[in-house]
RODO-2510 file (C-alpha; in nm, 4 decimals, decimal comma):
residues 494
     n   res          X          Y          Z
     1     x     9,4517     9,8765    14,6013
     2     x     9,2289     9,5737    14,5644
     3     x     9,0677     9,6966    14,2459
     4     x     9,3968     9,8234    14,0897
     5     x     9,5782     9,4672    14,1506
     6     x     9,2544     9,3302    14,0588
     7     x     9,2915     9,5713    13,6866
     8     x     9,6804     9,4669    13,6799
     9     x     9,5828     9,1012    13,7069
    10     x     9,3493     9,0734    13,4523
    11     x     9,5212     9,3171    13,1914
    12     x     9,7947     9,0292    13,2317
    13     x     9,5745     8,7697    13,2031
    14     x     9,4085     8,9051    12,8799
    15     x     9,8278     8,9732    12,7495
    16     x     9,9022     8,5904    12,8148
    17     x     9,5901     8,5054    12,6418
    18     x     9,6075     8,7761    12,3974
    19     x    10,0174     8,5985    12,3304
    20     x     9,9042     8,2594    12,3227
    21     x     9,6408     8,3080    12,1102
    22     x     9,8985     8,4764    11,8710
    23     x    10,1051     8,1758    11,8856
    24     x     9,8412     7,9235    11,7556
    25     x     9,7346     8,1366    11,4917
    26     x    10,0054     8,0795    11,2518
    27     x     9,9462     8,2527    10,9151
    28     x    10,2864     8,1968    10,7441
    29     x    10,3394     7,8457    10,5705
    30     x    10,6521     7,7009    10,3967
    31     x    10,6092     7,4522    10,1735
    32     x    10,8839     7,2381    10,0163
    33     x    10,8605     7,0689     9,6467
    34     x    11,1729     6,8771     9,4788
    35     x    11,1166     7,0830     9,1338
    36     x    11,1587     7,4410     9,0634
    37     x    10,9809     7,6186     8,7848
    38     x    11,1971     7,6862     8,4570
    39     x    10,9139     8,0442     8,4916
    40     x    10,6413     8,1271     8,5836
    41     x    10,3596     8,0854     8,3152
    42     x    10,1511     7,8384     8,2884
    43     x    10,0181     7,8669     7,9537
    44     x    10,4197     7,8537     7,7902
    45     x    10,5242     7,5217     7,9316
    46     x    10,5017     7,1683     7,9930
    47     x    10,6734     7,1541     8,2690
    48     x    10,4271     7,0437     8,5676
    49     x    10,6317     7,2224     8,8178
    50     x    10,4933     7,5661     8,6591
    51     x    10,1341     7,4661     8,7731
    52     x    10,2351     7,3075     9,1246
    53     x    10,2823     7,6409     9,2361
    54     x    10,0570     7,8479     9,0679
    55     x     9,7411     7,6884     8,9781
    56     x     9,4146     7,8634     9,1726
    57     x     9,6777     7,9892     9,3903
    58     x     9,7933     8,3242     9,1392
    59     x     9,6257     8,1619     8,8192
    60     x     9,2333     8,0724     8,7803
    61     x     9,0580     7,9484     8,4679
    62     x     8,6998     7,9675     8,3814
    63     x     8,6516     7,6409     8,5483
    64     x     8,9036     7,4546     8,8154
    65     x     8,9466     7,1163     8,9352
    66     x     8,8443     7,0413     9,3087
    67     x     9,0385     6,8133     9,5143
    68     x     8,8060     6,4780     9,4113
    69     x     8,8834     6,6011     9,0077
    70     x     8,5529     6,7443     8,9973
    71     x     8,5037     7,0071     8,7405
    72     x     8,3973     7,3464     8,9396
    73     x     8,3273     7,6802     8,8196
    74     x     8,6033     7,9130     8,8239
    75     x     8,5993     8,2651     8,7152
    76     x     8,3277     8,1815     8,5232
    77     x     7,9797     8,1403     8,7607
    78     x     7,7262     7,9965     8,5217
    79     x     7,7189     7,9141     8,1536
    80     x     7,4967     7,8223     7,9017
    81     x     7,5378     7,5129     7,6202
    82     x     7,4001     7,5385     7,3051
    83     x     7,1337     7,2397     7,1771
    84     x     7,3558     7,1629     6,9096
    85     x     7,6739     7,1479     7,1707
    86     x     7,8870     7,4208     6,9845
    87     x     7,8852     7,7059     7,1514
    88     x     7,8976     7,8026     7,5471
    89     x     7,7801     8,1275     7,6777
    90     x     8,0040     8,1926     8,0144
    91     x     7,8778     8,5030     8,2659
    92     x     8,1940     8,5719     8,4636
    93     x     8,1864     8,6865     8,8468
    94     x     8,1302     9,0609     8,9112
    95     x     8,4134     9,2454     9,0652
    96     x     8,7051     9,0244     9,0065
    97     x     9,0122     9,1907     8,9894
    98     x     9,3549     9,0942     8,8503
    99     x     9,6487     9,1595     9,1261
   100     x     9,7573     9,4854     8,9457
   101     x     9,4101     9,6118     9,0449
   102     x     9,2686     9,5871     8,6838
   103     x     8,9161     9,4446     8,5878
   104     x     8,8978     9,1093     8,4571
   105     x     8,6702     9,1480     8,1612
   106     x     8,5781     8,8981     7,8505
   107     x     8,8313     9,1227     7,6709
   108     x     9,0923     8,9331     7,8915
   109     x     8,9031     8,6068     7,8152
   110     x     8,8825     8,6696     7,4709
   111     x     9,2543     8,7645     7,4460
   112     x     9,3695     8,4468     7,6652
   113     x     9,1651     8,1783     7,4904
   114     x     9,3003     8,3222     7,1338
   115     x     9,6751     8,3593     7,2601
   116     x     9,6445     7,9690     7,2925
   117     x     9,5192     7,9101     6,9456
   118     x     9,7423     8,0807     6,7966
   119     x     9,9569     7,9777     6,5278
   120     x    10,2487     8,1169     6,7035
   121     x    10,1192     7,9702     7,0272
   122     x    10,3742     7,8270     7,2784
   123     x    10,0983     7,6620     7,5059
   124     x    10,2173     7,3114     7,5748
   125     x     9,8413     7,2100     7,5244
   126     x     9,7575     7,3885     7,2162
   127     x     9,5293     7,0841     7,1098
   128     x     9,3192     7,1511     7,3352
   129     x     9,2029     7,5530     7,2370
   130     x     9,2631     7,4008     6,8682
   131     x     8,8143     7,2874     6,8256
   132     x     8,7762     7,6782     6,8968
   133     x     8,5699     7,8282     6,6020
   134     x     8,5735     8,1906     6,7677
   135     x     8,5646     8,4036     7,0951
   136     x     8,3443     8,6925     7,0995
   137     x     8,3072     8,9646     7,3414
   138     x     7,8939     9,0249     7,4448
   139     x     7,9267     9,2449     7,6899
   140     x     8,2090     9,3312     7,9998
   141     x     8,0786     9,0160     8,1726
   142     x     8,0157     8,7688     7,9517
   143     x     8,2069     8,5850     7,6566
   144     x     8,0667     8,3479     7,3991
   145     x     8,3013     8,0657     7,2907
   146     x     8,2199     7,8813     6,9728
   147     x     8,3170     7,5338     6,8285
   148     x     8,4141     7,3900     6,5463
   149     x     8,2189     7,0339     6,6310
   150     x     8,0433     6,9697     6,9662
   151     x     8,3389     6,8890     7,2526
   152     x     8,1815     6,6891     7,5347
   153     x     8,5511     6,7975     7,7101
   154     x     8,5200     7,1461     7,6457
   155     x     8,4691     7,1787     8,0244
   156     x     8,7007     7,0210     8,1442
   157     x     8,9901     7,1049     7,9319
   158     x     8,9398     7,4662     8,0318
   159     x     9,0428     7,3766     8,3988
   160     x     9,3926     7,2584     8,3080
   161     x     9,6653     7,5279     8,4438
   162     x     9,7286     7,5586     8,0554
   163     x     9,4307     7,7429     8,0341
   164     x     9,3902     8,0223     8,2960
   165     x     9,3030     8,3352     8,2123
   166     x     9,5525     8,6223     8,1613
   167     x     9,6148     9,0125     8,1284
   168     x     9,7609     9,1219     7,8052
   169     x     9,9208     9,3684     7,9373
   170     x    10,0934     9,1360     8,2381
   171     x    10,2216     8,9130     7,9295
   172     x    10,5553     9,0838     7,8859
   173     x    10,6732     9,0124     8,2359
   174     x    10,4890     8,6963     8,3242
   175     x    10,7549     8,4148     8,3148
   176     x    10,9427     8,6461     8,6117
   177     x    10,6055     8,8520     8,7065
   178     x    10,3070     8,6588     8,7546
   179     x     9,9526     8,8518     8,7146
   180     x     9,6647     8,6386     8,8059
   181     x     9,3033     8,6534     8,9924
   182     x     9,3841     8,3986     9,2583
   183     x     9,3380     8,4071     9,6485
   184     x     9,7553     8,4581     9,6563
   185     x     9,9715     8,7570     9,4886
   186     x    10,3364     8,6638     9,3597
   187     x    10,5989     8,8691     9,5338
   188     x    10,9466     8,7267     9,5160
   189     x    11,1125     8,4552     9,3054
   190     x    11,4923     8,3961     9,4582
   191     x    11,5703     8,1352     9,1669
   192     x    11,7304     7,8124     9,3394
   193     x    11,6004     7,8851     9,6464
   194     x    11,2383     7,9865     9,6969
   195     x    10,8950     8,1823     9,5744
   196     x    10,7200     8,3709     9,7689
   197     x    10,3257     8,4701     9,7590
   198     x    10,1274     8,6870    10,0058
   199     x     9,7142     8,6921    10,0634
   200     x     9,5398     8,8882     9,7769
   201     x     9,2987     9,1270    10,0101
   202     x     9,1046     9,1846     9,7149
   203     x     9,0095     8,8060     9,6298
   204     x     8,6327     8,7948     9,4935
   205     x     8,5890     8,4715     9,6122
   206     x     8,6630     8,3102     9,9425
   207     x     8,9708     8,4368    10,0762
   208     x     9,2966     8,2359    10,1788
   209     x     9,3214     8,1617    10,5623
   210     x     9,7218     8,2315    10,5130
   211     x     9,8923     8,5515    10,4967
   212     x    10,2017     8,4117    10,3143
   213     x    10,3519     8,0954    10,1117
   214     x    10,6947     7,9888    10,0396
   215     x    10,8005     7,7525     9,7804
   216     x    11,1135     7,6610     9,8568
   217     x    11,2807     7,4060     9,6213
   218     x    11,4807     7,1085     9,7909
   219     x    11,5888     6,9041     9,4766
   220     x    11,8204     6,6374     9,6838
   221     x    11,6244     6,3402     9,8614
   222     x    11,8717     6,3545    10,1713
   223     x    11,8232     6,7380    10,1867
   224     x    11,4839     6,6852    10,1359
   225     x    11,4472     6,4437    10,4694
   226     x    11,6683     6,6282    10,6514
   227     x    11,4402     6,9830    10,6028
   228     x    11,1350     6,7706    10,7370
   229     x    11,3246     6,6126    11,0158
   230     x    11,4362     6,9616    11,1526
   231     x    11,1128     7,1165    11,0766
   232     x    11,2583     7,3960    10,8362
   233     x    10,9528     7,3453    10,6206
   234     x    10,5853     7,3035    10,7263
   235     x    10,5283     7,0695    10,4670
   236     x    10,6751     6,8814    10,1909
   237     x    10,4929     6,7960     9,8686
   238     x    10,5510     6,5072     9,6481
   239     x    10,8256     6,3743     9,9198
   240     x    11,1054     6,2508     9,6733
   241     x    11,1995     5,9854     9,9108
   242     x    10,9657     5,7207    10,0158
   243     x    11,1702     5,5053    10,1623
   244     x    11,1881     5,7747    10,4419
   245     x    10,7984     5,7875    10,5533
   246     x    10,7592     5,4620    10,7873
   247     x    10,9932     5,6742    10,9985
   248     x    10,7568     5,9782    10,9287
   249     x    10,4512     5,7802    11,0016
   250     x    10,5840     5,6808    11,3736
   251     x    10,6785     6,0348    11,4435
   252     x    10,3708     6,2185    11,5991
   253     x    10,4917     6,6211    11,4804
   254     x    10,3723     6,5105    11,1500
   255     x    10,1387     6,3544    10,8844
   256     x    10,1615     6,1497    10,6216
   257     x     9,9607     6,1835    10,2863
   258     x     9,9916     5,8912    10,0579
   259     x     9,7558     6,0145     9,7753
   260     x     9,6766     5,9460     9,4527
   261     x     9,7551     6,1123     9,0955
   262     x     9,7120     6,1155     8,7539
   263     x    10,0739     6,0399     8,6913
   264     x    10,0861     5,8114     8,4367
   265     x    10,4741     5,6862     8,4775
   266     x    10,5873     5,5501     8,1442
   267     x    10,9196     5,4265     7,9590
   268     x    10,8422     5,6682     7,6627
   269     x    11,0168     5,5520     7,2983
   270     x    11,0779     5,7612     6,9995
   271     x    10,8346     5,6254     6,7574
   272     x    11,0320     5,7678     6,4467
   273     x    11,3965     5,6687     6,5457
   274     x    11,5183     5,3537     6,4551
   275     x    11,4843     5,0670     6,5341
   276     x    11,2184     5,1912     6,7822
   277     x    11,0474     5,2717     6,4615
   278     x    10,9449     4,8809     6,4302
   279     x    10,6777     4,7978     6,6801
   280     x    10,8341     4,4141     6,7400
   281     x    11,1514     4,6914     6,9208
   282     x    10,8845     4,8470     7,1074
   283     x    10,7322     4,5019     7,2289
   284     x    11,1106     4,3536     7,3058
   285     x    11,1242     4,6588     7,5722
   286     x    10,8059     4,5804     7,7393
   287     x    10,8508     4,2830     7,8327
   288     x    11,2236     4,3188     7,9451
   289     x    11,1207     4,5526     8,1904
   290     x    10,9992     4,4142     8,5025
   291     x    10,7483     4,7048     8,6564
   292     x    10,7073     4,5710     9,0172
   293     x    11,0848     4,5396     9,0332
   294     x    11,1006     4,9040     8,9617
   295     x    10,8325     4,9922     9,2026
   296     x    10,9598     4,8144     9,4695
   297     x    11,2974     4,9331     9,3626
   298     x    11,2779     5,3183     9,2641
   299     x    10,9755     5,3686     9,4617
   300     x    11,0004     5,1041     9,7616
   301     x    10,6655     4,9835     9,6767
   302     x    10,4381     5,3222     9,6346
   303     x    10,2860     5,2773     9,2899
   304     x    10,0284     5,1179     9,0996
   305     x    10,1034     4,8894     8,7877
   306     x     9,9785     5,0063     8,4427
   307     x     9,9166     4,8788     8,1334
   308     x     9,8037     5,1638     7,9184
   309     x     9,8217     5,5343     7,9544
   310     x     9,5299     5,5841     8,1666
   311     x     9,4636     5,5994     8,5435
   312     x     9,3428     5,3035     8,7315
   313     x     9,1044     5,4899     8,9701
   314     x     8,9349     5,5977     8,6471
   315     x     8,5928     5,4198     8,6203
   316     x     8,7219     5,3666     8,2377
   317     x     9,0413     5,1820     8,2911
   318     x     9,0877     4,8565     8,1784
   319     x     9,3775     4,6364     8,3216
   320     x     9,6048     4,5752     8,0311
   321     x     9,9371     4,5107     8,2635
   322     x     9,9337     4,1095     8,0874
   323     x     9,9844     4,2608     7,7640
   324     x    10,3767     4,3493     7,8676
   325     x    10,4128     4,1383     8,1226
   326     x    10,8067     4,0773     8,2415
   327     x    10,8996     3,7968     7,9803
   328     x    11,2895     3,8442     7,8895
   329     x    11,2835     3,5458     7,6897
   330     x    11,0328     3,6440     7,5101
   331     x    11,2266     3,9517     7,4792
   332     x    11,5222     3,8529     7,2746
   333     x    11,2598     3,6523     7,0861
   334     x    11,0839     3,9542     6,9691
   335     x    11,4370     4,1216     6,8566
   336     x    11,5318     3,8442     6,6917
   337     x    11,2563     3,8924     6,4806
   338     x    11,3283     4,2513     6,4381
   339     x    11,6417     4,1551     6,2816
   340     x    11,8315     4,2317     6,6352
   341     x    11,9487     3,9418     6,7709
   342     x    12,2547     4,1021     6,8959
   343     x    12,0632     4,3825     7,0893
   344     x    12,1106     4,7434     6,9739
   345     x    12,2274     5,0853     7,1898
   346     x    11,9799     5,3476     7,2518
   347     x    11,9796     5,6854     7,4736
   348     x    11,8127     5,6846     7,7995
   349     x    11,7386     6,0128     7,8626
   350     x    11,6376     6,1058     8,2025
   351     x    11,4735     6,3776     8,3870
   352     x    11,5299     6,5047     8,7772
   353     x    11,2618     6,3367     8,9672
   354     x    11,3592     6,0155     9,1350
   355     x    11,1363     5,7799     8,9781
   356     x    11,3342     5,8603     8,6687
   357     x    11,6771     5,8446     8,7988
   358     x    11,6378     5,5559     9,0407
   359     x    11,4067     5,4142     8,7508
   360     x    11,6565     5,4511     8,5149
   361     x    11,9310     5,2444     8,6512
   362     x    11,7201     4,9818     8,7277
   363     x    11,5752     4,9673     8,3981
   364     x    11,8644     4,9678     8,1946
   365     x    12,0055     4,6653     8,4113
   366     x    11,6863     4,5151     8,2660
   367     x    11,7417     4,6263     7,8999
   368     x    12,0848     4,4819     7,9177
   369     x    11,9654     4,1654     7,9936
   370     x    11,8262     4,1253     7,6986
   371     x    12,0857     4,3081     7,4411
   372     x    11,9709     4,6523     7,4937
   373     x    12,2729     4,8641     7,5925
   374     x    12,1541     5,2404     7,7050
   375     x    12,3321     5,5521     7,7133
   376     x    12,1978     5,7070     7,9716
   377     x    12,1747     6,1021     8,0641
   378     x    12,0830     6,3240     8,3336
   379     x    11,8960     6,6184     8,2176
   380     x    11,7368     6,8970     8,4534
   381     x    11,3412     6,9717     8,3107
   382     x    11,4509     7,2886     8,0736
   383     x    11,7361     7,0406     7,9205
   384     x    11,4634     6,7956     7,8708
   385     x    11,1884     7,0493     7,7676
   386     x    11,4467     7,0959     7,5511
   387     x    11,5798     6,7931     7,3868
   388     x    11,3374     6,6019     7,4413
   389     x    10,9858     6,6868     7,4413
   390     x    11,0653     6,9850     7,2232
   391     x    11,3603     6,8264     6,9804
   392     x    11,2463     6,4477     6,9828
   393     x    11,6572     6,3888     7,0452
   394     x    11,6268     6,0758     7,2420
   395     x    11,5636     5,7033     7,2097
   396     x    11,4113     5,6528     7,5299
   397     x    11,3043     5,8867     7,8546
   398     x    11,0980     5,8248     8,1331
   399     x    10,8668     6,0923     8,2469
   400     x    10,5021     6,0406     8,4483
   401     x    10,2419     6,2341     8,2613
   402     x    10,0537     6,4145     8,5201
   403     x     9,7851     6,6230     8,2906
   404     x     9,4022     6,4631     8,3546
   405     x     9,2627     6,2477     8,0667
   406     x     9,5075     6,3434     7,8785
   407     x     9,5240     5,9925     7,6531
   408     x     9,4216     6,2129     7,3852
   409     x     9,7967     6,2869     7,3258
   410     x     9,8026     6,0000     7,1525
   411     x     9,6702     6,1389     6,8839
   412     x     9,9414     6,4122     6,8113
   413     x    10,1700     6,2623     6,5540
   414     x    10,4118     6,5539     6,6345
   415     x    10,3989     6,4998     7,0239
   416     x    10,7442     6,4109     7,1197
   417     x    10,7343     6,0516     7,1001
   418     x    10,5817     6,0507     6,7603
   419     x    10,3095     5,8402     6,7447
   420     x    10,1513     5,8379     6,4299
   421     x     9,8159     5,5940     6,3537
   422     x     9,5321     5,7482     6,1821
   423     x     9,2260     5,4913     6,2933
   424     x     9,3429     5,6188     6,7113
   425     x     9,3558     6,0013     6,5849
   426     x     9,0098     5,9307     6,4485
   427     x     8,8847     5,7457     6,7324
   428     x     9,0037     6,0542     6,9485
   429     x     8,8091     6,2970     6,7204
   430     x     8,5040     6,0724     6,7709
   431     x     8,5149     6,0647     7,1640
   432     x     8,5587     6,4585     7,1357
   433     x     8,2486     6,4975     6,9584
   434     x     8,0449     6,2444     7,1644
   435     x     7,8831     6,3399     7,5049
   436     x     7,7010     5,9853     7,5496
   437     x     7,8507     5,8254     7,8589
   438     x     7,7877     5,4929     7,7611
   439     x     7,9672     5,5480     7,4654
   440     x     8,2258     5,7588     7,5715
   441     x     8,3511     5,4905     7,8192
   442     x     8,3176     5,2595     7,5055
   443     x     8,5770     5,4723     7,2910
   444     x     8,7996     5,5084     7,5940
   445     x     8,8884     5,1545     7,6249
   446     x     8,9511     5,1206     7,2476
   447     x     9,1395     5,3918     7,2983
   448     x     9,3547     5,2277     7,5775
   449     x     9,3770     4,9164     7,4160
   450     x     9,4900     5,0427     7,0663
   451     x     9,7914     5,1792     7,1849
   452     x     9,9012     4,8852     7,4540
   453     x     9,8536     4,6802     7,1264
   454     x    10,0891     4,9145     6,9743
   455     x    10,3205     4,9288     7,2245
   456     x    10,3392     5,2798     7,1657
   457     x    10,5319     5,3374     7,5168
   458     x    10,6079     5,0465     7,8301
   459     x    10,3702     5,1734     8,0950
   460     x    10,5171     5,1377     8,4378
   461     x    10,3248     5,2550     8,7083
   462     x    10,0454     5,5263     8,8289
   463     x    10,2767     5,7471     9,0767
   464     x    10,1964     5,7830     9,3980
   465     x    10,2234     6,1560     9,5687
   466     x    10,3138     6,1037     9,9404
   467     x    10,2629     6,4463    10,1384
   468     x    10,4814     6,4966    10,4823
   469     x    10,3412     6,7836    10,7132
   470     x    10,3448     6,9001    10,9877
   471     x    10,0282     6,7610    11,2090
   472     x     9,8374     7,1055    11,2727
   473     x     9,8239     7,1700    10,8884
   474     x     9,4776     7,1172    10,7224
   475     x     9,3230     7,1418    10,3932
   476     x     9,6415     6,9976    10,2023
   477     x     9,5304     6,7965     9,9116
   478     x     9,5875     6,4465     9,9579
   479     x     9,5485     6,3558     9,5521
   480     x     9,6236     6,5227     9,2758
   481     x     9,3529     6,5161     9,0165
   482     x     9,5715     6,7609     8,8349
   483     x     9,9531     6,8781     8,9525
   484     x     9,8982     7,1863     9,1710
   485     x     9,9885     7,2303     9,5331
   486     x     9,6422     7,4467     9,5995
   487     x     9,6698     7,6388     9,9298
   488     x     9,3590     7,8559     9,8879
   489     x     9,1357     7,6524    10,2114
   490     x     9,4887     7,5684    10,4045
   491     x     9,5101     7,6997    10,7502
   492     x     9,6941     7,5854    11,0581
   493     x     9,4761     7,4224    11,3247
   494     x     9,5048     7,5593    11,7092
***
């Protein structure tokens, strides 16, 4: 009897363990973001939202940003420069396999780095594939990639979501269907509500510690504090509302990320539509705005001022904020000048997040000041792909620019706010073709001082990305050296 109560006992004891060690193991995550996707391919879009989900989660490249912005390997283990800087040899991983169960080969590489050249091609960062001479095909493994002048950015660019490698046979369904490589499959978009993924067994690399992720898409900031509050998601990225997070911060079921990005949050002007055509217009604005107001106002104090489009925790930036600094009176000067004493009305064209909208009001209380009356609109992001960055039909938007050293923009005179100057597009070619440091971080600054001279667009602020989760969650990012919500090393903690 002893040795049967004694067998009872601990088969119970092992079933409570067995149970509680069940409970602490938590595989499922949901994770909460204000934007949804317009679809679901990252090499057809601008919109940032696209990648947030999907990059190194479903999607990889032949390189990848890390967490600190460093420029990893990807599908791609090794490669090989030329002396002469023009062509790169890349040996891809062994045994990788696309979620269909195909092989990724340098057939797919081949066909995904030539889609995005294309003259046809509807990647939002054609530029950057535009230096490609040719992609050949050496053998299953390996793909040789050559350039039309030495690109000491070549690396990096080829870890922006806008270049990850594809199937061409995945391409018909991919804005609904995702095919990637990554450490997560796609397996359900409900559209205004959620996406789901679940853990790709077959991952060649390191595999993910979760067995499923939900998106789920919580657009309202109310809504959005209210999900947190009653824990119906694990974790909420890019919190739209930081007035909310002292209140976050004293509440011991969660964490608070306050990160860094490379959000460059500007008052963006049509460079071609009068009068914001004459550079005098362009100067009148910057100094009617008042950034810190709109900081402390829009984002209750989480931002960085900036003078140029380029990040401050770059080692290259240069402080440029006195350039624009909040001057009204010098303002109505400047229009005077112009030939606008009497102000002018303009559209103010404004996407969902709420740095625009609260943004928005506050600047155009500030344009009015000085004679500048604003129409404003609300667009959601495919509206605003659509007008704006796609149809230039706007006066002014505000938008942050999240893409990595991506000044180079700049020199796109078709890039939606049309800024057209031939000495920075040359400047631009000659920082592309140099791999000096020294004199790299020389053309940058020219670079960000040409166009705060300019006044091409009234810089604001660098956004901030505060992160709400739960307290057991680990291995969110805390920055975002490029927009991606990357859940590949996240696990819960027991």
């Amino acid at each position: 009897m002893r040795l049967r109560k004694f067998g009872l006992g601990l088969v119970s004891a092992l079933a409570l363990a067995a149970s509680m060690g069940m409970a602490h193991a938590k595989s499922d995550i949901v994770v909460a973001m204000q934007l949804e996707p317009p679809h679901l391919d990252p090499t057809g879009a601008a919109a940032g939202a696209i990648d947030s989900v999907l990059y190194s989660n479903v999607f990889e490249g032949l390189t990848r940003f890390g967490p600190d912005g460093s420029v990893n390997p990807g599908l791609a283990e090794s490669w090989e420069i030329s002396e002469d800087g023009k062509t790169y040899t890349f040996k891809l991983h062994d045994g990788v396999k696309f979620h269909d169960g195909s092989d990724l080969t340098a057939d797919d590489v081949k066909f995904s780095l030539d889609r995005a050249r294309a003259d046809d091609s509807q990647n939002a960062q054609k530029a950057l594939f535009a230096g490609i001479e040719s992609v050949e095909v050496v053998d299953p493994l390996t793909v040789k990639v050559t350039l039309k002048e030495p690109n000491g950015s070549f690396l990096f660019n080829l870890a922006w979501g806008d270049a990850v490698i594809v199937a061409p046979e995945s391409i018909g369904d991919i804005k609904s269907k995702p095919v990637g490589t990554g450490a997560f499959k796609f397996t359900d978009w409900v559209q205004g509500d959620r996406i789901d993924l679940e853990k790709n067994a077959d991952y060649w690399g390191e595999p993910a510690k979760l067995d499923k992720v939900t998106f789920k898409f919580i657009s309202d900031p109310t809504a959005a504090f209210a999900a947190v509050m009653a824990e119906d998601v694990n974790a909420f990225v890019g919190f739209p509302a930081p007035e909310n997070l002292p209140q976050f911060e004293a509440d011991a079921r969660f964490q608070v990320l306050v990160g860094s990005t490379e959000g460059e949050t500007i008052l963006a002007a049509n460079n071609k539509l009068p009068p914001l055509d004459n550079i005098k217009v362009r100067e009148a604005i910057a100094h009617a705005v008042d950034r810190q107001a709109i900081i402390d106002g829009a984002m209750f104090g989480y931002g960085t001022p900036i003078g140029t489009h380029f990040a401050p925790h770059n080692p290259d930036y240069v402080d440029l904020t006195g350039s624009s600094q909040y001057d009204p009176d010098l303002a109505k000067k400047l229009l005077a000048e112009a030939g606008y004493a009497d102000g002018f009305t303009t559209t103010l064209k404004l996407p969902p997040p709420s740095y625009a909208r609260r943004g928005g009001e506050i600047i155009a209380a500030q344009l009015r000041a000085v004679g500048i009356e604003t129409e404003i609109t609300n667009l959601e992001w495919a509206q605003w792909l659509e007008q704006v960055f796609k149809g230039k039909d706007f006066g002014l938007t505000i938008v942050s620019h999240t893409e990595p050293m991506d000044i180079g923009i700049y020199a796109r005179p078709d890039y939606y706010f049309q800024y057209d100057n031939a000495d920075f597009q040359k400047l631009i070619a000659d920082l592309t073709a140099e791999n000096d440091p020294a004199k790299r971080s020389d053309l940058l600054k020219q670079a960000q001082e040409t166009i705060s001279r300019d006044y091409v667009n009234t810089y604001l602020f660098q956004l901030a990305f505060p992160t709400i989760a739960d307290a057991k969650i680990k291995g969110l990012w805390e920055n975002q050296p490029t927009q991606a919500t990357d859940l590949t090393a996240v696990y819960w903690e027991d």
